[in-house]
Structure formats: C-alpha cells, structure tokens
BAVEXFI-228930 format. One record per residue (C-alpha): x, y, z. Coordinates in steps of 0.1 Angstrom, whole numbers, plus 2048, in hexadecimal, padded with zeros to 3 digits. Layout:
N
XYZ;...
% end
This chain:
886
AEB6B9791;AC76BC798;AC16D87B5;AAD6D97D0;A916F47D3;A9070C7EF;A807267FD;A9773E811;A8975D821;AAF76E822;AAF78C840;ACC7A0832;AD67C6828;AF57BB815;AEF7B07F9;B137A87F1;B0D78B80F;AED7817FE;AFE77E7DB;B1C7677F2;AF9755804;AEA74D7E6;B0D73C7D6;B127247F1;AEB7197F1;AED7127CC;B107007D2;B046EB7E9;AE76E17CF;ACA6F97DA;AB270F7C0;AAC7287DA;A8D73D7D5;A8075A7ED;A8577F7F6;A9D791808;A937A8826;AA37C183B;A857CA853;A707BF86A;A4C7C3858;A5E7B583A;A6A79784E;A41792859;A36795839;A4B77D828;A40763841;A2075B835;A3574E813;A3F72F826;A64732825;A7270E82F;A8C72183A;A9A741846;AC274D846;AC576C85F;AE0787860;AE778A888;ADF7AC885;AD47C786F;ACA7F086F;AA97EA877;AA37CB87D;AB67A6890;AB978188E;AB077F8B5;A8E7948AB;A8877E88D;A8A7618A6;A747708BF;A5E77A8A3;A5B75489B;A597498BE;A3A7638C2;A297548A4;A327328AF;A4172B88C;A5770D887;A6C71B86A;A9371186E;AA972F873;ACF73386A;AE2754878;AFA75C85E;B0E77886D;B2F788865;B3A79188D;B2677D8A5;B3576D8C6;B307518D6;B1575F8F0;AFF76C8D5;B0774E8C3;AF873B8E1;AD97568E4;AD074A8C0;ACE7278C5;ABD72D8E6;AA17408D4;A9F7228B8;AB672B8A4;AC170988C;AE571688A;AFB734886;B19737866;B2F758865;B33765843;B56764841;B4D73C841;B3073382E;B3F70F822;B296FC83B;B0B71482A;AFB6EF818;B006DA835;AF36F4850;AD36F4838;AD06CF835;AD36C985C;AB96E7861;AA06D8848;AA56B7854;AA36C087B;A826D286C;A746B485E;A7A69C87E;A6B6BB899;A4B6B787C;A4769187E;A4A6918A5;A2F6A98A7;A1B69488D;A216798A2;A176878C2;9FA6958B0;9ED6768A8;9F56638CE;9E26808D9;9C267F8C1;9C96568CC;9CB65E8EB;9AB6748ED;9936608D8;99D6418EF;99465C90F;9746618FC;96F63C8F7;97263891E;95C657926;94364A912;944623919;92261A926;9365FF93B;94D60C95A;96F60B955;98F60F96F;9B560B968;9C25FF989;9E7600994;9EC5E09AA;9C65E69BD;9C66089BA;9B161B9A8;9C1637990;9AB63F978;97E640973;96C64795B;94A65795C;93363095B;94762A977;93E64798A;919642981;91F617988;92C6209B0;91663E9B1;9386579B8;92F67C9B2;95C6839A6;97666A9A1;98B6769BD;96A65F9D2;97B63F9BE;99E64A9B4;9B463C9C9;9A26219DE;9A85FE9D9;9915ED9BE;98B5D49DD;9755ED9F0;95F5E89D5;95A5C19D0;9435AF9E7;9555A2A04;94F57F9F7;95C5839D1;97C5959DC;99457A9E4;98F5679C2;98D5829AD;9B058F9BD;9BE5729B0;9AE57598F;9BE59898B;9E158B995;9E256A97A;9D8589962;9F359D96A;A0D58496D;A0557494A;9FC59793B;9DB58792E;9B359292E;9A158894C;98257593B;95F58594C;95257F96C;93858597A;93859599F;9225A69B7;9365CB9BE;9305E29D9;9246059D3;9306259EB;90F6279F3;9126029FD;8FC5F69EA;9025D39D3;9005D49AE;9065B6997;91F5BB97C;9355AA966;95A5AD967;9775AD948;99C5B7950;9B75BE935;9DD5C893E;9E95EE932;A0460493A;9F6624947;A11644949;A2D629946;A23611961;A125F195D;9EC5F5964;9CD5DB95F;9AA5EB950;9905DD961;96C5E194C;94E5DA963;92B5D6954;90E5D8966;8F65BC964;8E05C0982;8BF5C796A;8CC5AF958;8CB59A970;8A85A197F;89D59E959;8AE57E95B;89E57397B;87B585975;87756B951;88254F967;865559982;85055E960;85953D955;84F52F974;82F53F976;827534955;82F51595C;81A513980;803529967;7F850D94D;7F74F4967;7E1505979;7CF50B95E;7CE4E7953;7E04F7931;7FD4E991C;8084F88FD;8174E28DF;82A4E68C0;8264D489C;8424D2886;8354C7868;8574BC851;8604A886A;83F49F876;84B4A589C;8384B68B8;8444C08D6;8294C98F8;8354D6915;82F4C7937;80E4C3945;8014AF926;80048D938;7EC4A1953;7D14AD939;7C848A92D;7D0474949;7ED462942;80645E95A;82C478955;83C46C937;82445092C;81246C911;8224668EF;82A4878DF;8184818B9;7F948E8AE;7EB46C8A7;7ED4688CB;7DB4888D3;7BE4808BA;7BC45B8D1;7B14698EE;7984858DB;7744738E2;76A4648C2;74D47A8BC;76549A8B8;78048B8A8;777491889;7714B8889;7934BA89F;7AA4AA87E;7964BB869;7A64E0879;7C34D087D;7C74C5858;7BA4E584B;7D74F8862;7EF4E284F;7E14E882E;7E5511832;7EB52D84A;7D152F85D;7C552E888;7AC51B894;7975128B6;7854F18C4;7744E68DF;76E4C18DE;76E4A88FE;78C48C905;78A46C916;7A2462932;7B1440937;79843B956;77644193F;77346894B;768480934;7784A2932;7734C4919;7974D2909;7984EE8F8;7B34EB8D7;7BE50B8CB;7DA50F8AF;7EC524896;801519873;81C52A864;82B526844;84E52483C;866538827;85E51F806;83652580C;82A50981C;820506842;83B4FC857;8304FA87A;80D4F988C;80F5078B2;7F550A8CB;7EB5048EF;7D14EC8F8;7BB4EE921;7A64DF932;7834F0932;7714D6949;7694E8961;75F50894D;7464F393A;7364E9953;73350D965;724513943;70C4F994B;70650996D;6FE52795E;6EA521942;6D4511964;6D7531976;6D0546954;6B252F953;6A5533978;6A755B969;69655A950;67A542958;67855297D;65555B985;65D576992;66D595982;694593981;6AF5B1976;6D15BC971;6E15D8972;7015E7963;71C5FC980;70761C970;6EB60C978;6DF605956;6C15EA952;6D65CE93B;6C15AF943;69B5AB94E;689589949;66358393A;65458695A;65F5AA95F;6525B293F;6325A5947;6315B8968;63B5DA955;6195D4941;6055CA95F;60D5EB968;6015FE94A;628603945;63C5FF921;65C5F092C;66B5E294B;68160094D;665617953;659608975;678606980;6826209A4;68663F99A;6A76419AE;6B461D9A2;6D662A996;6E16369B4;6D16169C5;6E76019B3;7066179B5;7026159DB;6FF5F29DB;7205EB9C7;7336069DE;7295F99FE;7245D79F2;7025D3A03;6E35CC9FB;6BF5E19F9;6A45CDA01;68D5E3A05;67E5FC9F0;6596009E3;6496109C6;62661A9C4;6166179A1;5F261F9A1;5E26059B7;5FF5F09BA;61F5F09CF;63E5E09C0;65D5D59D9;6815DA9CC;69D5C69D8;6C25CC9CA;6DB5B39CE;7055BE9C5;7155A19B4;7375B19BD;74D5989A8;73B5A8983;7345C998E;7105C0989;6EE5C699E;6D15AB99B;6B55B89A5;6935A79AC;66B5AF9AF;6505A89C0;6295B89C2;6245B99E5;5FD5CE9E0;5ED5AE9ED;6075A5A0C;6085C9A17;5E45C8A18;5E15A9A29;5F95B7A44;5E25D5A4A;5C25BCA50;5DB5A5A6A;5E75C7A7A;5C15D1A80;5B85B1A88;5D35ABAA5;5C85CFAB1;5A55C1AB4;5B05A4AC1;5BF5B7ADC;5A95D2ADF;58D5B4AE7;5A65A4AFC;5A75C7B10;57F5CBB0F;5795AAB1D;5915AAB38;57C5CCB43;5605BBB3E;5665A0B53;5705B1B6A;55A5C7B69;5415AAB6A;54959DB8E;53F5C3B9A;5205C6B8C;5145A4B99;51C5B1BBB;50E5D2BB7;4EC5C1BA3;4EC5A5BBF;4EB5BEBE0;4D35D5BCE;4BA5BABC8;4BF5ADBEF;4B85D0BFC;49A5D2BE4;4915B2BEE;48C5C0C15;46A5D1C20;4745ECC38;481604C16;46F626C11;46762BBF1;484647BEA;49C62EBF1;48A614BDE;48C629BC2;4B062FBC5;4B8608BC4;4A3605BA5;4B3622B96;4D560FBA1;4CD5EDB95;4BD5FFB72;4E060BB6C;4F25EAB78;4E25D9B5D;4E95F1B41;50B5F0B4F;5065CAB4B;4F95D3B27;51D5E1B1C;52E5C8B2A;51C5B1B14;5215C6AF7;54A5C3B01;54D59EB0B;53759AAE8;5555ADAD5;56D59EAEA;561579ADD;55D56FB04;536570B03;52C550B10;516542AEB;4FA529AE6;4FD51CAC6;4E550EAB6;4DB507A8C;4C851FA7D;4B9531A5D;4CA550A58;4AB55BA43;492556A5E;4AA567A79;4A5583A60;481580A5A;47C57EA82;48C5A0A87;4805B0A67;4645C2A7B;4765CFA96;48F5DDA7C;4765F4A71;470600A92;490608A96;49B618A74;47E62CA70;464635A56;47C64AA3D;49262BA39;48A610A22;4915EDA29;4985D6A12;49F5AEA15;4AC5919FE;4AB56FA06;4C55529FB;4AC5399E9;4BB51E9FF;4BB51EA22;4D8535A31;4E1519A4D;4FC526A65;50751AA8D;4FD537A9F;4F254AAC1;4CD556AB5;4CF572AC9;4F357BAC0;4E657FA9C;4C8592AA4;4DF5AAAB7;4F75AFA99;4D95B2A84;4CD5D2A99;4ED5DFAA0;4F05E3A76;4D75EEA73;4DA608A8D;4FB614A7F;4E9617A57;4CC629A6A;4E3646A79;4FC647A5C;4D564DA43;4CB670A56;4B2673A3B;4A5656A32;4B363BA19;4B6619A13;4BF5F8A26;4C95DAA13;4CD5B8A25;4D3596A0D;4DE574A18;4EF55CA01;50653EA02;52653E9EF;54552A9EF;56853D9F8;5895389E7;5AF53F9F4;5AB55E9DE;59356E9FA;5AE56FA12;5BE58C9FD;5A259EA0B;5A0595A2C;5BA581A45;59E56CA52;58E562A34;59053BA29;585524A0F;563514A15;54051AA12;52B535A26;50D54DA2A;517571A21;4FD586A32;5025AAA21;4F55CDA2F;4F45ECA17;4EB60BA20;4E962AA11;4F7643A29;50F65BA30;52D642A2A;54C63FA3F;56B64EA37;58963AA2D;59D649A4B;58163BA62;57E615A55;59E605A62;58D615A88;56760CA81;5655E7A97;5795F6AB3;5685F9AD5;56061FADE;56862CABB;549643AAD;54C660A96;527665AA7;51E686ABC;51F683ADF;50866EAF3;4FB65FAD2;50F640AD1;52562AAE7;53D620ACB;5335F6AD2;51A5F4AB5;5345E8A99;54D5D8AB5;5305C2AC3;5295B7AA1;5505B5A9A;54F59DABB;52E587AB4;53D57EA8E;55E574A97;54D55CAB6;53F54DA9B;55F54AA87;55155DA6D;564581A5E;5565A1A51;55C5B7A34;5555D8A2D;5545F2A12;54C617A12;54A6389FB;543658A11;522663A03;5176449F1;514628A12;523610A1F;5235E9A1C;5265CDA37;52F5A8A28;52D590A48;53A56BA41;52E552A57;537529A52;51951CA42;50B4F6A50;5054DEA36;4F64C9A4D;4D14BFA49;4CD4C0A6E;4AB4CFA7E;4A94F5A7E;4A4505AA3;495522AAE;4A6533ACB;494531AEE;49054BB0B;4AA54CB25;4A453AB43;4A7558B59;48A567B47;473555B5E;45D560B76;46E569B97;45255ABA4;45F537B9C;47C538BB3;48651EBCF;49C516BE7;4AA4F6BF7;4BE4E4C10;4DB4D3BF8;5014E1BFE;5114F3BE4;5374FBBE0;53B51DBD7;55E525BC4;56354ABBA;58455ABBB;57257CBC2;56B582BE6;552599BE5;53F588BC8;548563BDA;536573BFA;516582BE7;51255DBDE;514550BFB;4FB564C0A;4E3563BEF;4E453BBF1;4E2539C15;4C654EC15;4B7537BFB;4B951CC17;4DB50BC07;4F84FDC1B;515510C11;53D506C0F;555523BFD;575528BEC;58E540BDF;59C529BC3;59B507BB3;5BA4FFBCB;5A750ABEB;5874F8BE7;59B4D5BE4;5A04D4C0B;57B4E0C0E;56E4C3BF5;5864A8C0A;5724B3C28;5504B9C18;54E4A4BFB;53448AC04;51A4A9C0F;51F4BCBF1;5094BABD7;5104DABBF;5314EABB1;52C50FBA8;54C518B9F;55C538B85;56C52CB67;58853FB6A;59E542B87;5C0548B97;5D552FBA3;5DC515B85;5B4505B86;59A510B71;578509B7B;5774ECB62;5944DCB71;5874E1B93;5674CDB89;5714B4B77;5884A7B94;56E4AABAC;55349BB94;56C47AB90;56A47BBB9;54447DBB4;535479B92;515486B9D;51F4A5BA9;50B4C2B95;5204DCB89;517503B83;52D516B71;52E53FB74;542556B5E;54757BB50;55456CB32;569556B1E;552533B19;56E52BB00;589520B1C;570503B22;5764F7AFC;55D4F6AE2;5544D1AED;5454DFB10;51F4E5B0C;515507B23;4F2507B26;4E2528B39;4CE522B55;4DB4FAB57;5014FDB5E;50B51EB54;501542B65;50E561B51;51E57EB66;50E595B70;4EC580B80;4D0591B97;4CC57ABB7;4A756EBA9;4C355EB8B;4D8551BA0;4C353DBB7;4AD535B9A;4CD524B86;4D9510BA8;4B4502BAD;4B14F9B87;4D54E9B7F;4CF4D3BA7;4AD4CDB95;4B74BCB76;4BF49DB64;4E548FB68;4EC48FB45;4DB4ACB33;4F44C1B36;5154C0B46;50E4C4B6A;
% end
C-alpha cells in the first residue's frame, strides 16, 4: 500500500501517546514526518517548517492546545488543528472548535485518527481554493474598478433611473466636484428635456430584452446647466445582486464643432474658389478619367453641366496660340514626377477672351509610373490686366518729369526714377538719397501713423530750394514721395508780392495826391486873385508869393506821386530814345558835377519808343540824381540804349516782363551800392537811406511810376561797394512813323495873352470850394456861369440851359455813378457842338487809352493858377471842332 506523506508537528509530553499517534496515522496509510514539541517557543519554531497539519494534546506542563490555537489565530495561520486529549469535556471540546480547531479525538479512541486527518486536510484544501477564488473576483473586480476609473468615456450603472455608481470622466463630463453631487439622482435630470422621453424608452426595450442599447447620440445637461453633446451606449449588469444597466457616455461636443467647423471650411472653400474664379481638377491616368469640381462651367463659359470632364475638352477651349506649350506640361507631368505652372488665355463660347492660370502636380504609383496628375486651375483676368494697369502707372513713374520716390515703413529710399537722379547732379549731389530732408524718416513714419499727407516741406541747397511732398499709400505700407524746384516760383512770388505793394502803395499816393490836388488849386487860385488886386503892401505881397512859391512845390510832389502812382495825365508821342538822351546830356553834367564822368552808348538803330518827352527827361535826371549822391567822390556814369527781343524766360526775373521786342536803356554807376536788405524798398514813395533834409524819398518811385505808365518794367542789380545797375524796358515801335519832338505846354504862355468872353460855361466839380473858385475866376473873365455838384445834378441844369451853353468843364471823376466822360458824351449827343474841358488830379487812364487829352485844348491838370484856367477856357471855346475832342 503506497502511503501518503505528511508533515505532523505533534504537541505532546508523552511520548507513549505519540508512539499510539504515530500507529494510527501509518494505519490509516500516512508516512508521517515532523517533530514533537512540548513548549511554546518550540511549537513557534516548528511553524516556519510548514506542517500541513498539527495534532494537539489539550493540555500540557507548559504549554495548551487552546494557546497553540490562539497562537495560530495571532499569526493568521491556516494550518488544520486536531485536539487529541485523554480527559477533555464537551465545553472545552466546544472552546477548541470555536478557536479553529478541525476536530478533537480522546486518546482512549484514536480509531477515527485517519479519517479525522482526511476531513481536516480536505476542509484545508476547500478554505484554500475559496480564498483563491475570492482572490481572483477581487484582483477581477479591482482591475475592472481601474478600467472604469480610468475610462476616458463617463460611465454610470443606474438602478431603474437612478444613479448608483460614477466614475471619475463622469464627474469631470457633468462638472461634479464628489459623486454624492450625481449619486442618487435620476439619470433624467441630466438628459435634455427634449431627448428624455425617447431615450426612456430606449433604456426600458434594453432592459426588458437584456440586450446593448446601440449609440445615440444626445444633447445632456450639465449641473452647471450647461449642454454638452455626447454619445450614449447601455449594457445590462448585475450590480451587488440586483439587475443594473451601465450607461457609457462619450463626449463629442469638439467633435462636433470639428465636425461642423470642416463643414463651414468646406463651405468657405467652396464660396472661396468661386469667388476666386478657381476650380481644382484631378487626372487619373489608368483610367484616363478626370474629375473638376464645381465652378468649371463658370471658368470657360459654358452653361452647369454642359462642360465635358476630359482633358481633350479642356485643351478645346485653350486659345490656339497656347495650346501647344499647355500639352506640352501636361504630357511631361505624365511622363514623370514632376509640378508645373501656366498661364495661357481661353476662349469662351461668346468670342471673349480670358487668362487661366493651370497649375499641377503628378504622382507616381506604387509600380513606378505616375498615377494621377492634380491641380487647380483660375481665372487671372482681371489680375492681368491690373498688371497692365500697372506696368502704365510704373511707366508714368519712371518717365515722370519730375522726380518721383518711395519709401520703405523705415523710411528707406527703395525706388527713385531718372529724373531724380538728374536733379541729385543738378545739385552737385552723388545720389538721390543725399538731397533727400534730413528728417525724411520720421516724415514718412508720421505719414503712415496718422495716415496723412506732408505737402509741405522745403530744402535749401545752395541757390536752389527744393519742395517735398509725401504721400502714405496705406494699403503697402509705402510712402511716394515727389519733387519739385520751386527757386524760380518762389522768386516770382517775391516780385508779385512787391509789386502788389506798389501797386497799392501808388494807389495810396495818388488818392493823396488827388486829393491833395483839389486844395492846392484853391489855395494857388485865391493867392493869385489877391495878388492880382492893387491895394496890397508890399509885406503882404511878399507873403502871397512866398505862399503861392510853396503851393507849387507842393504841386511839384504831387506830380512826383500821381507820376508813381501811374495817374499822371501823359502825352504820348514817338520818339528817339537816343536824342531824348542827347537833349539832356548837358544838363546832366550840371547836375552830376565835375568829379563824375559821364559816359553814353548809343543803339546803332534808332531806339523808337511811345512816350511822354518830358516823363523821360524826368526819369533821366532823377537817375542820375540818385548815381550822383550814392558817388560822394566822384566816379562813373554809364547810360546805353539798345534794342533786344524778350523771351518767356525773362519773366523768371521779373513778373512783368514779356516776350517782344524793346529798348533797354541801362544806367551804371559806380557808387556806394545798395544793400540787399534795402532793394525790395528802393521804388517805394518816402523811402531814403539819405540824411535828413537831403532827399524826399520820390526819386526812384517817380521813375518806378513813369516806366510802368509806359508799360514798361525795371530791373536792378547791386553789390554794396561796387554800384548799382538800372535796366528800364520800354515797348519798342517798329513803326516807320515821323519822329516828334515834344512842345512847350500851353500854360507856358505869356499871361499877357489872356481873354475873356461872353459864352456860358457849365461848370461840374464835386468839390465846393474848388467848384466856387471856378466860378469866380470865369465870371470875372466875363463868362456866363451854370454849376454842379455831380454828373446827376447838372442834368436838370443842362434841361434848363442847354441851348445857351456853349462849354462843359467838368472833373473826370466824380461821385454819384457819372464820370465826367459819361456826363459829356450825353450832353454832347444833345448838342454835338458843345466844347468840352476836362480837369483832373489824376487818373487820364479811366477815359481809356482811345481818349486823346491834349493840355491846354480839352484837358487842364490840377492844380492850375487862374491865368491857366481862363487861358484853357478861351483856347478850347477858340478852336476847331474836331482837333481834339471837345
């Protein structure tokens, strides 16, 4: 009989009861093996052999079978344990098996020794495999805990609609900070209001079949009531022994928005390449099929779904010229990997023609050869012809005149054209760049931050001035910039500026002297009336001359201004300009003096110009005058006449200067010069750099005054210490019309000479004092006498008088709306052969050019002596109808 191995740990002190324990094991077919103990740190020390089992006495000297038990129980040892005592009762008995112990045999009875073994071992055996078992539900059990823990997806076991169990996604999905926020609630709470009702009955048909609720896709509420998209998946289970149902949620909301963002990117795409005029297109070359996507018919004009998909048709509507060179890329894509790009034009169905642009890509398949060519193909129509525009524009640039630049956001000089380079070397400069503002950086930064302009901004360099003007071109972040030399326009602004301050400087001095005019008549007329009596003493007959002397030097400067002024009434005639020179050569050298030499030269043809004689002769001695005081100590003074023809260029150097021929008549002196500071001032009435009482400051103005009366203009150049230099220009007369000679004024008679009559004259004179000196001056001449304030007054007067009247002496200008012109030629077309007499302190020119004024025949210049006046009356009743216009 084979026997059965076993290890006993045997806790006895008799060894006669071992000797009868060890019998009955080897009866019952055991080979026990093991030790024999009496004592407690024996019993301990056996333990760690492993004994698969252990027979106990009850109780021992020094040691028990309950303390053996407790012993195991401490150590949490699952060795089976039989008491084998010789006197134990039924309660200790009982105590054993309550402290583990596998059963209890007394010693007088060992028979049931191999059967209370068997049982032990085998009890032993079944307690092991239980706890394998529940070893292994647990490590189950835990790694399917883990599983759920760790699930990205949430997951809750429900019990009807409760909720038992969460695990952490779930938390994270409905944004719950424990379970105990979810646990317990019904899973309806956290479906949207409009999902719950179907999905109830979902959950119920799973239940009630015990089968797996497919996925579903739901909108679920969040605690924080929020919405979240998610998808849904249901599975029966029994949880703690009742039936259960694992719901799994997903959450798809990015998903979702992915989802919907491609579809929006689709869509965009799609309004994108329309849009764009673009379609893209696909060749698959074993099957020789290619696919476009919409928008095709669109690029070449056909109408939706009338464009055949082939390339065949694609090279028909290529224009013939191109479609050469557009197989040729597209047969050399097919031949090997490769990309190309073409731009060739297509014609529509209705004859328009319009520019693609072709752009592909091959790739070769797993065996080698090319597979598929791909590509997109747009419409560049309407960038070809902004090319166009541009290469226009890029023209107008370059060819521009004037110079052109761009500038970088820096303000970096990227672009200037020819015409700036050839400024930069008008300038003495090297490059463009070097001319440029010194401060054009910031210029242009300011300009692209405030998105304005700077139009203004001028560099000097040497002699000339250079304008800047920077323009922001916003969309390119770029400045163009363009420039002008403005030497020549600023200069011509300075001579219009001085000339409109002469202009209304004169306009000034002849008002005054008009004015002034009308009171030296009366104060020249009374004077010569009271000298004219024979009852003065000589003291007061000396104190009327000594008035009237300084009446007419009074009379003199008025002259002078009304001359500046242009309102000096002129008598034009032709002359010689070379003879008015020669006339007044000898009284030049009166005046200059001995220490001065004076030097002429003559034009070698006569210098012919339409002037007042004694007008010239006057600006003659008045420069020469001004060279005499400006040569202290003697020097030299040049005159020269010449004729020479003007271009538009002169007008760079004066405003009034035109094209045409004339006599320059220049004056050089010496002298002292005139300081730069002083020349813009020099022609101005009053202004002398003189001393005190050694000049009136009318010299230059008269001259200023005489020249332009004669529509001529006057330039001048000067270097303190070196002289000066007058150029007058004066129209020059062609003509071959008879040279005159000017003749003595008419009031240079003899006094002698004058007469009186009996004819009626109209007086008209808006001055009363002046209109009365008149009066009285003609009545004493033996004259019938009507009189007027204004051209208006002396209408009712001429209804009354008209047939008596034989003489209209009447002011040219006057208040009321009526010159004396006016006034006189509606009385003269009453009575053509009224005379007329015209009187003035200025301004002939309101008459018109065509008006002839002749002194002493129709015209009497303010201020006149009495003698003058009655002289002028008798002279223009005395003469001719018809030479002149009286």
């Amino acid at each position: 009989m084979t026997m059965t191995p076993l290890r006993v740990l045997l806790v006895e002190d008799q060894l006669g009861d071992a000797r009868l324990i060890d019998h009955e094991l080897r009866k019952a077919g055991f080979a026990p093996v093991g030790e024999r103990v009496e004592t407690q740190e024996a019993f301990c020390a056996q333990l760690d052999a492993a004994p698969e089992i252990i027979l106990c006495d009850y109780s021992l000297p020094r040691f028990s079978g309950l303390a053996a038990l407790q012993l195991l129980q401490e150590r949490g040892l699952d060795i089976p344990v039989i008491v084998v005592s010789g006197g134990i009762n039924e309660e200790q008995a009982i105590a054993t098996l309550r402290l583990g112990a596998a059963d209890y045999l007394f010693k007088d009875r060992l028979g049931r020794m191999g059967e209370a073994v068997r049982h032990a071992l085998a009890a032993k055996q079944l307690r092991d495999e239980k706890r394998a078992a529940e070893a292994a539900l647990q490590a189950s059990e835990q790694r399917h805990r883990e599983l759920v823990e760790l699930s990205p997806d949430a997951m809750l076991v429900l019990c009807g609609e409760e909720v038992v169990l969460v695990n952490r996604a779930a938390l994270r999905l409905f944004r719950a900070f424990t379970p105990a926020e979810i646990v317990g609630r019904s899973v309806l709470e956290f479906i949207h209001p409009a999902c719950r009702q179907h999905l109830l009955w979902d959950m119920t048909r799973v239940a009630a079949e015990n089968a797996t609720l497919p996925v579903l896709e739901e909108r679920m509420v969040r605690l924080d009531g929020t919405m979240v998209d998610a998808e849904l998946t249901a599975a029966p289970l029994l949880h703690n022994g009742r039936e259960a149902m694992q719901l799994f949620i997903r959450d798809v909301t990015e998903r979702k928005r992915a989802d919907e963002a491609r579809h929006e990117s689709e869509l965009q795409l799609h309004i994108a390449l329309n849009a764009a005029r673009l379609a893209t297109w696909s060749w698959n070359l074993p099957g020789d099929k290619v696919s476009w996507s919409e928008g095709i018919e669109a690029l070449f004009g056909f109408p939706p779904g009338s464009f055949q998909p082939t390339i065949a048709a694609y090279l028909g509507c290529v224009h013939p010229s191109d479609r050469d060179w557009v197989e040729q890329n597209l047969n050399a894509a097919r031949a090997v990997e490769s990309s190309f790009e073409v731009e060739h034009r297509v014609r529509w169905p209705d004859g328009e023609t319009r520019w693609m642009y072709l752009k592909g890509n091959s790739a070769a398949g797993d065996s080698g050869p090319v597979e598929r060519v791909s590509g997109v193909v747009m419409d560049i129509t309407d960038r070809k012809r902004t090319e166009v525009e541009m290469q226009k524009l890029a023209a107008f640039a370059r060819h521009n005149p004037n110079p052109v630049f761009e500038f970088s956001v820096e303000g970096r000089l990227t672009y200037c054209n020819a015409a700036a380079q050839e400024m930069a070397l008008t300038l003495g400069q090297r490059h463009p760049a070097d001319m440029l503002p010194a401060d054009t950086a910031r210029l242009v930064q300011e300009c692209l931050a405030t998105e304005r302009s700077h139009t203004r901004t001028e560099v000097t360099h040497g002699a000339r001035t250079i304008a800047w003007s920077f323009f922001p071109i916003l969309p390119h972040q770029v400045v163009h910039c363009y420039a002008r030399d403005i030497t020549e326009r600023l200069s011509l602004e300075g001579q219009l500026r001085q000339a409109q301050k002469m202009e209304a400087v004169g306009q000034l001095a002849g008002g005054v002297a008009h004015d002034f005019n009308n009171l030296l008549t009366i104060v020249q007329g009374h004077v010569s009336l009271l000298l004219n009596r024979g009852d003065l003493n000589g003291e007061a007959h000396e104190s009327l001359l000594q008035v009237l002397s300084a009446a007419d030097r009074a009379a003199n400067l008025t002259r002078q201004l009304l001359t500046f002024s242009r309102k000096q009434v002129i008598q034009l005639q032709r002359l010689d300009f070379n003879e008015v020179i020669s006339r007044v050569a000898t009284l030049l050298r009166r005046v200059i003096g001995e220490d001065v030499h004076l030097h002429f030269s003559y034009s070698p043809l006569p210098a012919l110009v339409e002037a007042d004689a004694g007008m010239m002769e006057q600006a003659l001695m008045n420069f020469a005058i001004n060279a005499r005081d400006a040569m202290p100590h003697g020097g030299t003074l040049a005159l020269a006449t010449e004729i020479i023809t003007t271009t538009e260029v002169q007008r760079a150097f004066h405003p009034e200067a035109r094209p045409g021929c004339f006599v320059r008549l220049t004056i050089s002196d010496t002298g002292e010069g005139i300081a730069a500071e002083h020349l813009p001032h020099i022609f101005e009435p009053f202004f002398t750099t003189k001393e005190v009482g050694k000049g009136t400051g009318l010299g230059l103005a008269t001259v200023y005054g005489i020249v332009n009366q004669h529509h001529g203009w006057i330039e001048v150049e000067s270097l303190v210490g070196r002289g000066t230099t007058f150029r007058v220009f004066l129209p020059a007369e062609l003509s071959s019309a008879q040279v005159q000679t000017a003749r003595p004024m008419l009031g240079q008679s003899s006094r002698s000479e004058v007469r009186g009559g009996h004819e009626t004259v109209l007086v008209v004179e808006d001055e009363p004092t002046l209109r009365a000196l008149v009066c009285l001056v003609l009545r004493k001449n033996g004259y019938q006498v009507h009189e007027a304030g204004s051209g208006p007054a002396a209408l009712p007067v001429w209804a009354q008088h008209h047939r008596t009247i034989d003489l209209l002496l009447t002011d040219m200008v006057m208040p009321e709306g009526m010159t004396g012109r006016e006034l006189a030629e509606k009385l003269k077309r009453d009575k053509p052969a009224l005379k007329v007499l015209y009187t003035s302190g200025y301004s002939p020119d309101l008459l018109g050019r065509d008006f002839p004024l002749v002194h002493g025949l129709n015209f009497l210049q303010k201020p006149f002596p009495p003698a003058l006046l009655a002289l002028t009356v008798r002279q223009c009743l005395d003469a001719v109808v018809g030479s002149a216009d009286s």
